[in-house]
C-alpha positions in Angstrom: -38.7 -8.2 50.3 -40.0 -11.2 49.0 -41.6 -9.4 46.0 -38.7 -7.9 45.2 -36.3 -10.7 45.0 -39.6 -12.5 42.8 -39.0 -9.5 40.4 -35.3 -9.6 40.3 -35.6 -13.6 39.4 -38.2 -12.3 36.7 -35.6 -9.9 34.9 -32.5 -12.3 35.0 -35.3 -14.6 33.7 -36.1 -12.6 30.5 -32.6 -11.9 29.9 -31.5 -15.3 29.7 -34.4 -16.0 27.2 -33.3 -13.0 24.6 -29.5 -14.2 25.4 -30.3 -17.9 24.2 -30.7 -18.7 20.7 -34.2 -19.3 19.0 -35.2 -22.3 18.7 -34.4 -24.1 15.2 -38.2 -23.9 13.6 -40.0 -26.9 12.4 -39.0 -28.3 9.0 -41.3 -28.1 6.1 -41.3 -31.8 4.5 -42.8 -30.5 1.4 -40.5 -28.7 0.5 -38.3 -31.9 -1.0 -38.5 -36.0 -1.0 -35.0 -36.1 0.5 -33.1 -34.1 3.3 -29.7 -33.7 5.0 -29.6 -33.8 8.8 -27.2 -30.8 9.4 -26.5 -31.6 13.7 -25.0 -28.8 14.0 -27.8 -26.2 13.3 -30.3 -28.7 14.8 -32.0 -28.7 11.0 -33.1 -30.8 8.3 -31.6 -29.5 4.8 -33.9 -30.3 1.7 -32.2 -32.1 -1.2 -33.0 -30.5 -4.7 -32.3 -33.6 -6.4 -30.8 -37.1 -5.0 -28.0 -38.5 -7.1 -30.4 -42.0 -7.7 -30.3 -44.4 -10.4 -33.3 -46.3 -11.6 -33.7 -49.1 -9.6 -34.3 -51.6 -12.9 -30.3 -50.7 -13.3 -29.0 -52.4 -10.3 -28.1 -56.1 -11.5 -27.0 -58.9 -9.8 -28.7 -58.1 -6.5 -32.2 -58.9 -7.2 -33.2 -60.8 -3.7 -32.4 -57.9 -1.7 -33.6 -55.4 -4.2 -36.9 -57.1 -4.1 -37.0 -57.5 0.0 -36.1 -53.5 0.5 -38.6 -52.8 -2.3 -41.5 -54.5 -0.1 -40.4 -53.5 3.4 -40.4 -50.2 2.0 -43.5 -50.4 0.3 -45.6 -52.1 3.1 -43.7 -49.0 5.0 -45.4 -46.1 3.4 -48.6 -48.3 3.1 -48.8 -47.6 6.9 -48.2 -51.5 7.4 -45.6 -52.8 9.8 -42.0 -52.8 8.3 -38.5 -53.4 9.7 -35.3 -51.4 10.3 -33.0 -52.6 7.8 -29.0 -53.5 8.1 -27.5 -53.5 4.3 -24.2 -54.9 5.1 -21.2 -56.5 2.9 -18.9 -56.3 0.2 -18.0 -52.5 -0.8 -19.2 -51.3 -4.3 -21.9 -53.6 -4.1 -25.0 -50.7 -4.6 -25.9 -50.8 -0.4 -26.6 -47.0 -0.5 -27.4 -47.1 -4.3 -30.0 -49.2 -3.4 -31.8 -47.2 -0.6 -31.9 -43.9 -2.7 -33.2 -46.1 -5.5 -35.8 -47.9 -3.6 -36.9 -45.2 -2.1 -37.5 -43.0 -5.5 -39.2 -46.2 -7.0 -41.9 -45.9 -4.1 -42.5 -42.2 -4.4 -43.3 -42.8 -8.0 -45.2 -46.1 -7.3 -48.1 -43.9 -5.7 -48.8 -40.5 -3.9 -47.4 -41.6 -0.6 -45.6 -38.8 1.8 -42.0 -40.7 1.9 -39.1 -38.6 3.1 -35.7 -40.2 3.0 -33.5 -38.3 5.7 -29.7 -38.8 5.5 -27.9 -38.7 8.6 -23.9 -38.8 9.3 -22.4 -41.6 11.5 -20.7 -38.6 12.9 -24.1 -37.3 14.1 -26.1 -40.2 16.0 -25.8 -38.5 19.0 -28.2 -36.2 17.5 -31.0 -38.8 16.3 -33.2 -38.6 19.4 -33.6 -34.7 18.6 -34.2 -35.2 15.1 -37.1 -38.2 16.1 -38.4 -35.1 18.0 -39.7 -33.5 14.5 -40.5 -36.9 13.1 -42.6 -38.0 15.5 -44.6 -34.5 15.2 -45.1 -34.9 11.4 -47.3 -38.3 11.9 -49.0 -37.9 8.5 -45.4 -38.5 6.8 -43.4 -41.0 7.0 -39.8 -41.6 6.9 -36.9 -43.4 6.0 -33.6 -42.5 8.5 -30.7 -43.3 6.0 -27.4 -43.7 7.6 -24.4 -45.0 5.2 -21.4 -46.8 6.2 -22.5 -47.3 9.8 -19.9 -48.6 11.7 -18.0 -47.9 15.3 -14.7 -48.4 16.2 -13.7 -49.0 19.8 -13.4 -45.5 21.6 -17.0 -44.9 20.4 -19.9 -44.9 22.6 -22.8 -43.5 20.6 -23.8 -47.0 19.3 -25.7 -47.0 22.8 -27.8 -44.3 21.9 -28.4 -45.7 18.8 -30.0 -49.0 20.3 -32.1 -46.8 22.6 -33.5 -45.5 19.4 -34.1 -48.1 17.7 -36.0 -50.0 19.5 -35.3 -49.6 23.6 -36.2 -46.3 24.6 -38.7 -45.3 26.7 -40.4 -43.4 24.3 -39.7 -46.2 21.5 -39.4 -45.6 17.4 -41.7 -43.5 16.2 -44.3 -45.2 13.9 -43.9 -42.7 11.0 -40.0 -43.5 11.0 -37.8 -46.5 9.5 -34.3 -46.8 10.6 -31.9 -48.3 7.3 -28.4 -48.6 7.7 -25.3 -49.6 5.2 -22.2 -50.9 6.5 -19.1 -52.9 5.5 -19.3 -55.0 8.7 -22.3 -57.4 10.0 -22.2 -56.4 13.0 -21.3 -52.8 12.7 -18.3 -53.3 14.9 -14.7 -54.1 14.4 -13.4 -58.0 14.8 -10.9 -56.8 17.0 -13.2 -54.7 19.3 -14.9 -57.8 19.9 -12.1 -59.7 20.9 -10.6 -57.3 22.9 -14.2 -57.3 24.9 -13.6 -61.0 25.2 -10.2 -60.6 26.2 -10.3 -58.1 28.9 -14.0 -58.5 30.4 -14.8 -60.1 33.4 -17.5 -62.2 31.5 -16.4 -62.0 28.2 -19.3 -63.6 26.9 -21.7 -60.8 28.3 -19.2 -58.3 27.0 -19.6 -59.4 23.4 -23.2 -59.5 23.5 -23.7 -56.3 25.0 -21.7 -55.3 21.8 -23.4 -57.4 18.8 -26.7 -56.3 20.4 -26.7 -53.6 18.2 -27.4 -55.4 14.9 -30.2 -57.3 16.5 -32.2 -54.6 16.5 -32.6 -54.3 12.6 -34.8 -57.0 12.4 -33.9 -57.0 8.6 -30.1 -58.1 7.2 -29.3 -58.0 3.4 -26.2 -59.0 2.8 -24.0 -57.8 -0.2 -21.3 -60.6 -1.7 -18.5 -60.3 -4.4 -20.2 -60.5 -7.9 -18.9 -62.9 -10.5 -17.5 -61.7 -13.7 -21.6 -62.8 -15.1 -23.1 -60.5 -13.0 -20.3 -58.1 -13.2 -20.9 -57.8 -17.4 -24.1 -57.9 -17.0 -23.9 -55.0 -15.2 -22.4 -53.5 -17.9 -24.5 -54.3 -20.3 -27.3 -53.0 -18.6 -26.0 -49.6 -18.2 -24.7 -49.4 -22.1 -28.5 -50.3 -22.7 -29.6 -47.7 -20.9 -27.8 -45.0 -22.3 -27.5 -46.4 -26.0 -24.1 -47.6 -25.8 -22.9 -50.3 -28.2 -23.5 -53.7 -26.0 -21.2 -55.9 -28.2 -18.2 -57.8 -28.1 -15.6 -54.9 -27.6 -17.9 -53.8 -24.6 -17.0 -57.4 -22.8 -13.5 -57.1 -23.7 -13.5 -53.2 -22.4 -15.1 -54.5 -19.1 -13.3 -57.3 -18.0 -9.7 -55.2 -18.9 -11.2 -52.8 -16.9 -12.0 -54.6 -13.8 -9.0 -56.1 -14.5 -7.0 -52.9 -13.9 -8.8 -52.6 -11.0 -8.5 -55.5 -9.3 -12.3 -56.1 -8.9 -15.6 -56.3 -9.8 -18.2 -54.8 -8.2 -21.5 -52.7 -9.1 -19.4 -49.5 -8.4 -16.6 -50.8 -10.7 -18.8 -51.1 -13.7 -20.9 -47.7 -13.1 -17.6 -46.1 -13.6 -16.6 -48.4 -16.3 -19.9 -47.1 -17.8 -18.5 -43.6 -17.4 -15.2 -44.2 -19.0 -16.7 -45.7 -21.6 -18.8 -43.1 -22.3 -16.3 -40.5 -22.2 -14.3 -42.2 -24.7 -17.0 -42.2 -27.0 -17.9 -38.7 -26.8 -21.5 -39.5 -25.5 -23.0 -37.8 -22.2 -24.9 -40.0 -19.6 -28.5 -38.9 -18.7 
């Protein structure tokens, strides 16, 4: 009797295992320098070509430029680097800069640096992507999230701080964590004070919240430009390309950002592209 029932658990067994999907296979990381976490297949997509621009182009930022550029670089050295939170004004190159810093190491020297881009949408999936990080130790790679942020209903920011740095298992070595977001600390003003507003220890409340920015141990923060560094900008694109960088480029610009409303790096690179357009020349 009891070998029977033994075999019966050994048939529903194998018929669970050819009704269950296969397992998603390993990615190959040489196939590309940049992927696309897809969470829904469970499977890192491979980039044929990431929409960067040189990083010499991205004016009026050069502190932060230069701290990415080194945490980055000590990164793929195998030396110890930090998580990094580029946070601030909108238009001000965040993500511009991480695709840029990123193709500026790969060229630097023959390291193995894969920069993987995941949606906010799709934290809840990090941990299973980590999975096939940490079992690719001789690469190492950047986790590129843009516009982080979490509004109040939202609960994956947890797993997100288990990840980064207070899970059992911890951050894999081979694996950086950058982020870009509008806000410092990732999370609405007015989530915060309805915390403090409601919780029993309000101060606790908040904490548990902010908590989640600590764990980059590296903040660049993005401001307004001035109209300088917005021209200058400008002018450094129209060098680039071989644009006329004269008088009726300034006076293009600023009625430009002047129709817009602001200046920014974003403002100018499509600036750049009107400008361009208008004089029948291509870009790149």
């Amino acid at each position: 009797m009891r070998s029977q029932i033994e075999e019966a658990l050994k048939r529903i067994a194998r018929a669970l295992e050819r009704l269950s999907p296969p397992a998603p296979p390993a990615p190959d990381w040489t196939a590309a320098d940049a992927f696309v976490w897809d969470a829904e297949a469970l499977a890192a997509l491979p980039v044929a070509e990431v929409a960067a621009v040189p990083l010499a182009l991205l004016c009026g930022i050069d502190r932060v430029r230069d701290l990415l550029r080194d945490n980055t670089m000590r990164f793929a050295r195998g030396l110890p680097a930090n998580n990094t939170l580029l946070w601030g004004a909108r238009g001000m190159g965040k993500s511009s800069l991480v695709k840029a810093v990123h193709q500026y190491v790969r060229a630097a020297a023959d390291w193995r640096l894969v920069l993987i881009e995941i949606h906010r949408e799709d934290i809840a999936t990090l941990p299973v992507l980590l999975r096939h990080l940490r079992a690719a130790p001789e690469t190492r790679f950047i986790v590129f999230c843009d516009d982080l942020s979490f509004e109040a209903e939202d609960q994956s920011y947890k797993s997100l701080k288990a990840v980064l740095e207070g899970g059992i298992e911890g951050r894999p070595e081979n694996v950086l964590f950058y982020a870009t977001s509008n806000r410092r600390h990732l999370l609405p003003r007015d989530m915060m004070e309805n915390e403090r507003s409601t919780a029993i220890n309000p101060h606790e409340a908040v904490e548990e919240k902010v908590s989640l920015s600590d764990r980059f141990g590296l903040w660049l923060g993005f401001h307004k430009c001035s109209q300088d560094e917005y021209l200058e900008m400008c002018r450094g694109y129209a060098r680039h390309f071989g644009l006329e960088d004269g008088e009726a480029l300034v006076a293009a610009a600023i009625e430009w950002a002047a129709t817009r409303g602001s200046r920014s790096g974003r403002v100018a690179w499509q600036f750049i592209q009107d400008h361009a357009g208008a004089q029948g020349r291509r870009l790149g």
